[in-house]
KEZAFI-766743 format. One record per residue (C-alpha): residue in three letters; chain; x, y, z. Coordinates in steps of 0.25 Angstrom, whole numbers, plus 2048, in hexadecimal, padded with zeros to 3 digits. Example, Ala and Ser with C-alpha at 12.3 -4.5 7.8 and 13.67 -1.06 7.14 Angstrom:
2
NODE  vexvex  nulum    X    Y    Z
NODE     ala      A  831  7EE  81F
NODE     ser      A  837  7FC  81D
//
This chain:
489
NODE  vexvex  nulum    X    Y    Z
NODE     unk      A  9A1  480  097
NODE     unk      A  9A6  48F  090
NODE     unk      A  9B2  48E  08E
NODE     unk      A  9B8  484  096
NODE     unk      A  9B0  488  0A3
NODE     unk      A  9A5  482  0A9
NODE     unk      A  99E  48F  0AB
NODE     unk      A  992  488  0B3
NODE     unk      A  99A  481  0BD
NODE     unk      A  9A2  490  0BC
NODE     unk      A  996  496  0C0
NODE     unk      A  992  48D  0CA
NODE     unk      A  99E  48D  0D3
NODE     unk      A  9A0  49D  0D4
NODE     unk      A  991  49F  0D6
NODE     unk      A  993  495  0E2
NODE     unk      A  99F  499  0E7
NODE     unk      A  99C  4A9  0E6
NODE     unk      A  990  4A6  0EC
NODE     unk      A  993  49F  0F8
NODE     unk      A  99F  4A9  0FC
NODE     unk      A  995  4B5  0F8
NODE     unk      A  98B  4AE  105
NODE     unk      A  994  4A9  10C
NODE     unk      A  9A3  4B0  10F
NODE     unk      A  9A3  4B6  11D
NODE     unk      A  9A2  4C5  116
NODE     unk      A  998  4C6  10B
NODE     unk      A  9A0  4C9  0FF
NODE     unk      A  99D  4D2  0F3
NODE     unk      A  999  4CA  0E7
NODE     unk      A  99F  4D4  0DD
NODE     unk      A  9AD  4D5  0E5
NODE     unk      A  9AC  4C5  0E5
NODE     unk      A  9AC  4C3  0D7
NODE     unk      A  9B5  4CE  0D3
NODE     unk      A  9C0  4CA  0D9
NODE     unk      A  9BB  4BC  0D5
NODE     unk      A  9BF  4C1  0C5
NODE     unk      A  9CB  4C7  0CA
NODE     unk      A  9CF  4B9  0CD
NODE     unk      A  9D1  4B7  0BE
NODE     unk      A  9DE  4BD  0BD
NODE     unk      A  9E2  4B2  0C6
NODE     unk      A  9E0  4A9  0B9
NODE     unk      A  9E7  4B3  0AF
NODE     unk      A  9ED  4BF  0B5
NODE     unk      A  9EA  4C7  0A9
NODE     unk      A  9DB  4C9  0AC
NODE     unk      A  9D6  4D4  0B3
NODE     unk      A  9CA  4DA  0BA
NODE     unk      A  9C1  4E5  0BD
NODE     unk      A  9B7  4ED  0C0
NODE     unk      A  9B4  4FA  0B4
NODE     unk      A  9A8  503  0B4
NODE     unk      A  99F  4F7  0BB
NODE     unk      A  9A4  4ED  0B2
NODE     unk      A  9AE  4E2  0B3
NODE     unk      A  9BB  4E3  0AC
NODE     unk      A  9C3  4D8  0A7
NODE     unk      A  9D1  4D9  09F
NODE     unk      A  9DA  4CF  09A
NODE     unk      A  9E8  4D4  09A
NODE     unk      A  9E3  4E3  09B
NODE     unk      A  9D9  4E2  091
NODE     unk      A  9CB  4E4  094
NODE     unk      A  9C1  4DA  091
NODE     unk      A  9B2  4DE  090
NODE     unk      A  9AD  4E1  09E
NODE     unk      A  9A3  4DA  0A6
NODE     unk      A  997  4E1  0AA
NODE     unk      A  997  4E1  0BA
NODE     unk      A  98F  4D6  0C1
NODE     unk      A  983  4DC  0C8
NODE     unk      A  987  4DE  0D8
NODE     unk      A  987  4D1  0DE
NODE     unk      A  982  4CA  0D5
NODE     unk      A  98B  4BC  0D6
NODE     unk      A  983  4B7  0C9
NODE     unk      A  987  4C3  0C1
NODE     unk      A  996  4C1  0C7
NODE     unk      A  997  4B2  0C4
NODE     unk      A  992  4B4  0B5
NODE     unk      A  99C  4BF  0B4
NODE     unk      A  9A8  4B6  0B9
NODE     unk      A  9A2  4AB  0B0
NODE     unk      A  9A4  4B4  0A2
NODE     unk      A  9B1  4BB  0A8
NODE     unk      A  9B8  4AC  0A7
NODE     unk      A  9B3  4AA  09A
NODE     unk      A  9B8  4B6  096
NODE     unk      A  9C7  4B6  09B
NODE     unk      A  9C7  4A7  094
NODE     unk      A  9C6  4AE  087
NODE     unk      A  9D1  4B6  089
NODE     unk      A  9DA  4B1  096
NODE     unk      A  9E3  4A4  090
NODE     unk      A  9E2  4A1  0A1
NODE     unk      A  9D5  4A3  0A2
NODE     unk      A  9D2  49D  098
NODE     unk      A  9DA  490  09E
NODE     unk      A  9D4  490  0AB
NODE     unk      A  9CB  488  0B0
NODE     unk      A  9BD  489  0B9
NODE     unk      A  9C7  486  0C5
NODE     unk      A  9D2  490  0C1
NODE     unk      A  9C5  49A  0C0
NODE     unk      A  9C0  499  0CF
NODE     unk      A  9CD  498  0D3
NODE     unk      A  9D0  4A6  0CE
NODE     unk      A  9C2  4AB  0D1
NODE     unk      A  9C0  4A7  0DF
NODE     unk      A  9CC  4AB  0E7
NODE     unk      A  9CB  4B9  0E5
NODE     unk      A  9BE  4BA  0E9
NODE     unk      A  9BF  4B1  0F6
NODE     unk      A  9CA  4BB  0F9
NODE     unk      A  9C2  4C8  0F9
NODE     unk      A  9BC  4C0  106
NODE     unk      A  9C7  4BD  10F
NODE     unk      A  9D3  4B4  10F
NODE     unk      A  9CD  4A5  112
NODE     unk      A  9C3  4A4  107
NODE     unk      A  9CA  49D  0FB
NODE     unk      A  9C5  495  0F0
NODE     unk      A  9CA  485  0EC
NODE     unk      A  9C9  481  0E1
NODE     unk      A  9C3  471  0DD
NODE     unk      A  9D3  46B  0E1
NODE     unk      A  9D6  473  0ED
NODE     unk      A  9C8  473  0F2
NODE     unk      A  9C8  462  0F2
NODE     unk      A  9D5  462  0FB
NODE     unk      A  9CF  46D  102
NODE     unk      A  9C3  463  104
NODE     unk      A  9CC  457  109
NODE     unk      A  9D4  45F  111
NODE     unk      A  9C4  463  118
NODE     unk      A  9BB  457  117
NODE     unk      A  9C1  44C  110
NODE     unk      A  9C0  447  101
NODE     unk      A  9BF  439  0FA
NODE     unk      A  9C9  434  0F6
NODE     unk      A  9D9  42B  0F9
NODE     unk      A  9DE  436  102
NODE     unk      A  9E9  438  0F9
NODE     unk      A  9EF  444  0F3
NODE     unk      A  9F6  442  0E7
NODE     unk      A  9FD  44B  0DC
NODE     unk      A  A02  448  0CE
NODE     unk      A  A0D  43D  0CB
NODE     unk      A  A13  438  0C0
NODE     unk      A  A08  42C  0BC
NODE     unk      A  9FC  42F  0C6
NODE     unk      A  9FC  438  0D3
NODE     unk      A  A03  436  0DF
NODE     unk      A  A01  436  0ED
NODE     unk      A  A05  443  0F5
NODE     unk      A  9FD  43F  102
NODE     unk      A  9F5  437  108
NODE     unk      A  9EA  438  113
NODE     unk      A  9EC  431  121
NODE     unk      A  9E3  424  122
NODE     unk      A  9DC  42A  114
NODE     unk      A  9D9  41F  108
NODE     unk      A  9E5  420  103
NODE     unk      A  9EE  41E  110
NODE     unk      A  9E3  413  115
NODE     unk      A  9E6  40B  106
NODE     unk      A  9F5  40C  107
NODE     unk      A  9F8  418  0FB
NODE     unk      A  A05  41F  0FF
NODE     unk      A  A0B  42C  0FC
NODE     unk      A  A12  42D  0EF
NODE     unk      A  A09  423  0E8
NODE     unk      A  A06  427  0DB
NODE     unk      A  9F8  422  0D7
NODE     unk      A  9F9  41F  0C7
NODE     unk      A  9EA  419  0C6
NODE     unk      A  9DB  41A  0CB
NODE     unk      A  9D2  411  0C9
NODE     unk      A  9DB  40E  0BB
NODE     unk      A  9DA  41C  0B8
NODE     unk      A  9EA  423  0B4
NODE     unk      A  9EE  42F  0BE
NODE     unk      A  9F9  434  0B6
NODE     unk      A  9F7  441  0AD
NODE     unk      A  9EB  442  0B6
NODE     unk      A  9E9  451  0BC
NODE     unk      A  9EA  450  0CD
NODE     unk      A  9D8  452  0CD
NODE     unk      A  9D7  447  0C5
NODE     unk      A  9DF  43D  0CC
NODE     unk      A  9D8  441  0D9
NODE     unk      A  9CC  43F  0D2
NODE     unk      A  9CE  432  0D0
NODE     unk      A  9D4  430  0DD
NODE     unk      A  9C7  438  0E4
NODE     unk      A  9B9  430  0E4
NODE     unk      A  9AC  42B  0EB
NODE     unk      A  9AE  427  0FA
NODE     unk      A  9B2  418  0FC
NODE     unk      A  9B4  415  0EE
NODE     unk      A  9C3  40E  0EA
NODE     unk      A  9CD  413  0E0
NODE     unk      A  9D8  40B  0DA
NODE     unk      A  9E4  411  0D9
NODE     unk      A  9F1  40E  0D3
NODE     unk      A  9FD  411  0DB
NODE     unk      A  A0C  414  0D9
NODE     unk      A  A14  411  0E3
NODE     unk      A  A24  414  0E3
NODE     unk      A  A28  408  0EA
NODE     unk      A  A1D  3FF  0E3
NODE     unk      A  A22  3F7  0D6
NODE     unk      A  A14  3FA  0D0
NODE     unk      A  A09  403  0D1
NODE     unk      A  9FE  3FB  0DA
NODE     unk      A  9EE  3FD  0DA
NODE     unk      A  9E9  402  0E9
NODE     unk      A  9DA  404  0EC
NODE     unk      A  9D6  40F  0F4
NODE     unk      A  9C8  413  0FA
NODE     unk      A  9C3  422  0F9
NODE     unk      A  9C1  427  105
NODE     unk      A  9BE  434  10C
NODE     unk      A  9CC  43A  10D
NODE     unk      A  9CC  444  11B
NODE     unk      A  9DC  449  11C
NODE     unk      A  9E0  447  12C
NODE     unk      A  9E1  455  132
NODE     unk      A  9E3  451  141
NODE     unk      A  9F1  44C  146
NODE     unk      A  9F3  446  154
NODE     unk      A  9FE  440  15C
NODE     unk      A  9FE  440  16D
NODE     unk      A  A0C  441  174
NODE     unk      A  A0C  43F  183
NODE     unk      A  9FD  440  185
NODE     unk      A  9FC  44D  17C
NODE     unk      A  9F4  44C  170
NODE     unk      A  9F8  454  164
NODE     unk      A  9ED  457  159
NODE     unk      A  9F3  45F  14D
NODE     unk      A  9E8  463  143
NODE     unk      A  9EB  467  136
NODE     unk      A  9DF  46C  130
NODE     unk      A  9D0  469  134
NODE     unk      A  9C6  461  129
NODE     unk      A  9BB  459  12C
NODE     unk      A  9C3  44C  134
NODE     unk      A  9CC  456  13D
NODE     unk      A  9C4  456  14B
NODE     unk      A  9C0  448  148
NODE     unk      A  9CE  445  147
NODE     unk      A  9D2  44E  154
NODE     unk      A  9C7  447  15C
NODE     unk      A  9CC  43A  159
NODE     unk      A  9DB  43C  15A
NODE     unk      A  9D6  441  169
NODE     unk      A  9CE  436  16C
NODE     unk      A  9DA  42D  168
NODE     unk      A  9E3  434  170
NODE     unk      A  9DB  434  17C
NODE     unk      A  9D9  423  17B
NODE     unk      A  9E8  421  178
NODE     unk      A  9EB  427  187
NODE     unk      A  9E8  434  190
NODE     unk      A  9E9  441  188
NODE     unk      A  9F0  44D  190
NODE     unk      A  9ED  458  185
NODE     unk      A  9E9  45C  178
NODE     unk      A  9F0  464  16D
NODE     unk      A  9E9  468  162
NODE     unk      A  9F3  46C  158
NODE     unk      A  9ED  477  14E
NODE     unk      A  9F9  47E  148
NODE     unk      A  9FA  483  13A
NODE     unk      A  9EB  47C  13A
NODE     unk      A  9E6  484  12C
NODE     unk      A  9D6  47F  133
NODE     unk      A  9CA  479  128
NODE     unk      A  9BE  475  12C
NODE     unk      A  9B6  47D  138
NODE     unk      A  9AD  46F  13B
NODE     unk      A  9B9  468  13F
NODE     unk      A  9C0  476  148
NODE     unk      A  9B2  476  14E
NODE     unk      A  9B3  467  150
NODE     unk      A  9BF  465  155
NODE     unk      A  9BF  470  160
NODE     unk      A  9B3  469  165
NODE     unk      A  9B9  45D  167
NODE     unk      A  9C2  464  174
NODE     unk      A  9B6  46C  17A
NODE     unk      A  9AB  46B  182
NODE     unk      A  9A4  477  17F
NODE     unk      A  9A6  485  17B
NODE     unk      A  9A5  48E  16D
NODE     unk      A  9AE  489  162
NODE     unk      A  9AC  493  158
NODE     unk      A  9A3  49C  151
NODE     unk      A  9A2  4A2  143
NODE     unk      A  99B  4AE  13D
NODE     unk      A  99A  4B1  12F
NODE     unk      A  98F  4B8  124
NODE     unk      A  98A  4AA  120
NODE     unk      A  980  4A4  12A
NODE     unk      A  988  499  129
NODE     unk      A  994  49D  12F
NODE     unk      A  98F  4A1  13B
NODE     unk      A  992  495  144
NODE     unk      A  996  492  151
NODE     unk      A  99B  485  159
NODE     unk      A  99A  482  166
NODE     unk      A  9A2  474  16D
NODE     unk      A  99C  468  171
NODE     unk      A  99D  462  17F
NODE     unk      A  9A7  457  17E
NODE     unk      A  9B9  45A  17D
NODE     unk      A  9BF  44D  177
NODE     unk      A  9CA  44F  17E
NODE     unk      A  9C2  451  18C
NODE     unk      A  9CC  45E  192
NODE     unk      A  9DA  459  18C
NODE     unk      A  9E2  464  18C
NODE     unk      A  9E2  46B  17F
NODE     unk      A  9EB  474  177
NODE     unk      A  9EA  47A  169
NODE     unk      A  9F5  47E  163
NODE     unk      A  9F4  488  156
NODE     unk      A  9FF  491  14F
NODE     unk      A  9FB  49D  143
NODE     unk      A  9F8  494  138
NODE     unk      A  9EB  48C  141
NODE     unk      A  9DF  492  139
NODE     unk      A  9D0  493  13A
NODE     unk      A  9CB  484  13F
NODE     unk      A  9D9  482  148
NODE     unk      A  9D4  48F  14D
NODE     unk      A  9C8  48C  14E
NODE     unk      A  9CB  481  158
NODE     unk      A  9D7  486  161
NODE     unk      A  9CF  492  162
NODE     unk      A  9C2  48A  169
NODE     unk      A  9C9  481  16F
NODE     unk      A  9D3  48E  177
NODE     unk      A  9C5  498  17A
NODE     unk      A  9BE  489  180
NODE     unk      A  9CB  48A  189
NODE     unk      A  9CD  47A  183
NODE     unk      A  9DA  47C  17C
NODE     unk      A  9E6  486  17F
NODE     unk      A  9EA  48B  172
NODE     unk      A  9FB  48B  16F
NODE     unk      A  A02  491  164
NODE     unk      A  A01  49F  15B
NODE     unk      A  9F4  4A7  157
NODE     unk      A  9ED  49F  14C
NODE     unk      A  9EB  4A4  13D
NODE     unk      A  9DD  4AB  140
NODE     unk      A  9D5  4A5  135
NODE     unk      A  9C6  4A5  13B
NODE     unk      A  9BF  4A5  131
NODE     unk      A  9B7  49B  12B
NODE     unk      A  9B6  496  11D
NODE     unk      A  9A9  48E  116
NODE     unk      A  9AD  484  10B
NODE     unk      A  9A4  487  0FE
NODE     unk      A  9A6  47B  0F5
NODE     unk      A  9A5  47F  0E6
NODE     unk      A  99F  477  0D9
NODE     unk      A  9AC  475  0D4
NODE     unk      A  9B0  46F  0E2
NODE     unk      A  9B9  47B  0E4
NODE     unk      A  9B7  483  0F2
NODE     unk      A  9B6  490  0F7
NODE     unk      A  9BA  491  106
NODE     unk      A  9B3  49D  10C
NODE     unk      A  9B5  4A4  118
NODE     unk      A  9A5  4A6  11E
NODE     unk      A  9A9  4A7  12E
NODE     unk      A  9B1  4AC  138
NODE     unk      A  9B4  4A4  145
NODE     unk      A  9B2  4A9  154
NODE     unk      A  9BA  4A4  15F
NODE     unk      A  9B2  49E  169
NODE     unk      A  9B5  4AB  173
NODE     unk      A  9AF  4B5  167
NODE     unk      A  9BD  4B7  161
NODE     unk      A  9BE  4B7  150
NODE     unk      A  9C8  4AD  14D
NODE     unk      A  9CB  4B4  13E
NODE     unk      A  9D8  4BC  13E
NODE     unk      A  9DB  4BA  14D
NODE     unk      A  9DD  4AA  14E
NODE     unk      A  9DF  4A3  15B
NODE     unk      A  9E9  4A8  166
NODE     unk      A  9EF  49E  16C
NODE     unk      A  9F1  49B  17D
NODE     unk      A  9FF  498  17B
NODE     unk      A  A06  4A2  171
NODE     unk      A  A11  49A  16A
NODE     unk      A  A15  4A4  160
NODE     unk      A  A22  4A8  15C
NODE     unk      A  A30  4A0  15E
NODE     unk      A  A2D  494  165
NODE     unk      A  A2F  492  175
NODE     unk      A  A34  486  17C
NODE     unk      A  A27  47D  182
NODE     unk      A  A2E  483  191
NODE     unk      A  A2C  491  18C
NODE     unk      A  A1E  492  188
NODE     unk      A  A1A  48A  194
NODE     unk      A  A21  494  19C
NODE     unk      A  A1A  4A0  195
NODE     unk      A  A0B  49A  196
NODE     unk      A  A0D  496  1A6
NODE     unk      A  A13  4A6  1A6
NODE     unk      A  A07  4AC  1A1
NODE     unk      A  A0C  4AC  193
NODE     unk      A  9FE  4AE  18E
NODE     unk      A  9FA  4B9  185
NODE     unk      A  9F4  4C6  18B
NODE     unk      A  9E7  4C7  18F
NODE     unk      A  9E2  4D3  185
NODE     unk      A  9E8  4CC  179
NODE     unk      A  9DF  4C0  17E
NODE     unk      A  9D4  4CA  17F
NODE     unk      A  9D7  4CF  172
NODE     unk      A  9D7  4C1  16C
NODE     unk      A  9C9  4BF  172
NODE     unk      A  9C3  4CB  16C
NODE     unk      A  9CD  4CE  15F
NODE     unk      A  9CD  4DB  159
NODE     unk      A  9C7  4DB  14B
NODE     unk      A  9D2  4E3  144
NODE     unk      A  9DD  4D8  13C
NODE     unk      A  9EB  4E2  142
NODE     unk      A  9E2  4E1  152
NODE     unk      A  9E1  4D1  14C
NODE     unk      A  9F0  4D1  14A
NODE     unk      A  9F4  4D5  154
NODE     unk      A  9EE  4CD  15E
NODE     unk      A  9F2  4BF  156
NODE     unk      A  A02  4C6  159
NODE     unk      A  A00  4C3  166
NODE     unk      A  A03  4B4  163
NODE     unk      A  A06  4B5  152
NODE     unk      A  A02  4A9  149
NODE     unk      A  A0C  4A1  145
NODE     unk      A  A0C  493  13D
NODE     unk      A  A12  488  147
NODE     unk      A  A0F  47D  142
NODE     unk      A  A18  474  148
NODE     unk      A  A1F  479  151
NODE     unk      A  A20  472  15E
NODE     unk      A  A1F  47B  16A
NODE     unk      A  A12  47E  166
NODE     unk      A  A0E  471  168
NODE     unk      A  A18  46E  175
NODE     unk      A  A10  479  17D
NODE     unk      A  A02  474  178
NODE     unk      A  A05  469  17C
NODE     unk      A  A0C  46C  18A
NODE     unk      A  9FF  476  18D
NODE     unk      A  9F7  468  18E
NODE     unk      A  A00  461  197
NODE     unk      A  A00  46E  1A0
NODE     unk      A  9F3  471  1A5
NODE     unk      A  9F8  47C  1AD
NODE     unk      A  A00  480  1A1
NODE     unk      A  9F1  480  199
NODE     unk      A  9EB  487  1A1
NODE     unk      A  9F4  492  1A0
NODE     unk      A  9F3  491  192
NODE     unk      A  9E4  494  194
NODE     unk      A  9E5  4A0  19A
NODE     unk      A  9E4  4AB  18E
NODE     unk      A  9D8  4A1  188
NODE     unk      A  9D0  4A2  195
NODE     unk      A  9D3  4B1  196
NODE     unk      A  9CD  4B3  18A
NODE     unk      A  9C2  4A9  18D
NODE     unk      A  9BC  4AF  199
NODE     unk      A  9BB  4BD  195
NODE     unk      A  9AD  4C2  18F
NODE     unk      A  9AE  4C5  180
NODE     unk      A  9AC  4D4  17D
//
């Protein structure tokens, strides 16, 4: 420790996180551009720093005076650069009452984000906190399935996860948990209460609960458990099932395969929608999963990138869980990257007709670097490839049936696709093969704009009529087999 910093673990953690986006971000970086803007970052901590570069040295100044410059770090030379970010913090503690004040966290924070930046818009660091929910939101953590923020005399209970450990042992929201294991929340910081409340897999906590229509606060054992968050919502209505995906972690084709299976035992099944709106994506395993559970064959996706391992591709399996059910997708402008990913297979393998607007066009693919002090830093390491050849990365997926705009009535957009209300075949022939300039990009996503429908609910009215109609579908399918049967360039 020097000075209040742990300057080992310091160390450790920007040599690994420089290091892996140094070998693995889809363009290889410069080193030195890297951590220069990584100790411009600073000022974030105290505006009155500043930095730069005079007569091959670096520059500091601390409310415009100059402090004694830093001889360059040799070319490249991440060592040289990690040292010389190392003695800059302990520098600007001597003279920067902020700095001085911050801790290891409030140092990464500052250091990392500018740096990701000079890479592209996705790559982002998160910190220990954001990191862990990031982490439950992903693959699960052990725990109550709770979370909780400050209260009066313990920490109370803002939500709870379906059928998690705390559901299944009768907590409720707006408990207020005042004791675990004996031990008294209140005065207790947010990260040490979830401390307490995290541990070893099957293990029981004793808490102390607070109820408001309880007399007395009453003892509850709970077992630790791995907490998954449900992503996948389904409902059936006159033989249609609805699925509504929020966001895809390591349970979310699981959970689309049962609630199809389910579906299909309860009664005949006449169509599918898979509802993907405002979808932000997640995990690439479970787009890739999920698409394959609807196709017998055919490319999924593809990815290139620098590192040799983001060059992947996948192919489907034989075997469609829902045996040829008619199957829509629907999307709107905020479905992004793994939503994509899926509507995007599913419509090229002619399995899905695709309704609502162009999605966002995020195809690219981020690698998840894990960090000593359990931060993360998301990096972007591929693009994604359409199974027709197409990049998905600022295009996004056009839809079959355009819904942009002021909503129509169920009568007129049938009316429009059964007139050959499609889109032209040379916009189709565009999309196949875009353009490579962002304004050719933009121009092209016009032809059906992105917009955030959420909820609205022609989107889903004409999703689900196309699956009732086969005529109706198949004229849907038109502009996706056009663009299909043509040889790519």
């Amino acid at each position: 420790m020097i000075d209040g910093i742990d300057v080992a673990m310091m160390a450790h953690v920007l040599k690994h996180g420089f290091t892996e986006i140094s070998d693995r971000a889809l363009e290889e970086p410069a080193i030195d551009t890297l951590f220069l803007r990584s100790l411009e970052g600073l000022a974030t901590i105290d505006p009155q720093i500043g930095v730069g570069v005079n007569d091959g040295a670096l520059q500091f100044t601390y409310t415009d005076v100059p402090l004694p410059p830093v001889p360059m770090p040799t070319r490249g030379d991440a060592d040289a650069w990690i040292k010389t970010t190392l003695t800059t913090v302990l520098t600007l503690r001597q003279v920067s009452a902020p700095m001085k004040m911050a801790t290891s966290e409030t140092i990464y924070r500052a250091v990392f984000p500018p740096a990701l930046k000079t890479l592209d818009p996705y790559s982002r660091y998160a910190g220990r906190d954001e990191a862990i929910r990031s982490r439950l939101i992903r693959d699960g953590i052990i725990g109550l399935g709770v979370r909780v923020v400050t209260a009066k005399d313990g920490v109370s209970i803002q939500s709870i996860v379906k059928n998690g450990p705390a559901e299944r042992a009768g907590l409720k929201l707006d408990d207020v948990i005042t004791h675990v294991d004996g031990i008294a929340l209140v005065n207790r910081s947010i990260d040490d209460a979830r401390q307490y409340l995290e541990g070893k897999a099957d293990t029981v906590v004793q808490l102390t609960v607070r109820r408001a229509e309880a007399a007395d606060p009453f003892s509850l054992a709970v077992r630790r458990d791995l907490v998954i968050p449900d992503t996948v919502i389904a409902r059936t209505i006159d033989g249609v099932l609805e699925i509504r995906i929020r966001s895809f972690n390591q349970r979310t084709a699981q959970g689309v395969e049962k609630a199809v299976l389910a579906a299909r035992e309860a009664g005949p099944v006449k169509g599918i929608v898979l509802d993907l709106r405002s979808d932000p994506g997640g995990l690439l395993d479970q787009a890739v999963d999920l698409a394959d559970l609807f196709l017998d064959s055919g490319t999924i996706i593809a990815l290139r990138g620098r590192h040799p391992g983001s060059q992947q591709f996948y192919a489907a399996h034989d075997g469609d869980i829902a045996r040829g059910i008619p199957m829509t997708v629907v999307i709107d402008g905020r479905a992004a990257s793994a939503s994509e990913i899926v509507a995007v297979a599913l419509q090229d393998n002619q399995r899905a007709a695709v309704v609502g607007t162009v999605s966002l066009g995020k195809g690219s693919v981020q690698t998840v670097i894990r960090l000593p002090n359990q931060g993360e830093i998301v990096l972007t390491w591929s693009r994604a490839y359409t199974p027709r050849g197409a990049g998905l990365h600022g295009l996004g997926v056009l839809p079959d049936v355009c819904l942009s705009g002021q909503a129509a009535t169920l009568t007129e957009t049938v009316g429009r696709i059964f007139n050959g209300g499609s889109l032209p075949a040379e916009l189709l022939n565009g999309w196949r093969s875009p353009p490579s300039e962002a304004d050719e990009l933009e121009t092209l996503r016009a032809a059906c704009p992105p917009e955030a429908h959420p909820d609205r609910a022609i989107d889903i009215e004409v999703a689900r009529r196309l699956v009732q109609d086969p005529a109706l579908l198949a004229q849907a399918l038109q502009g996706s087999a056009r663009q299909l049967a043509e040889k790519p360039q």
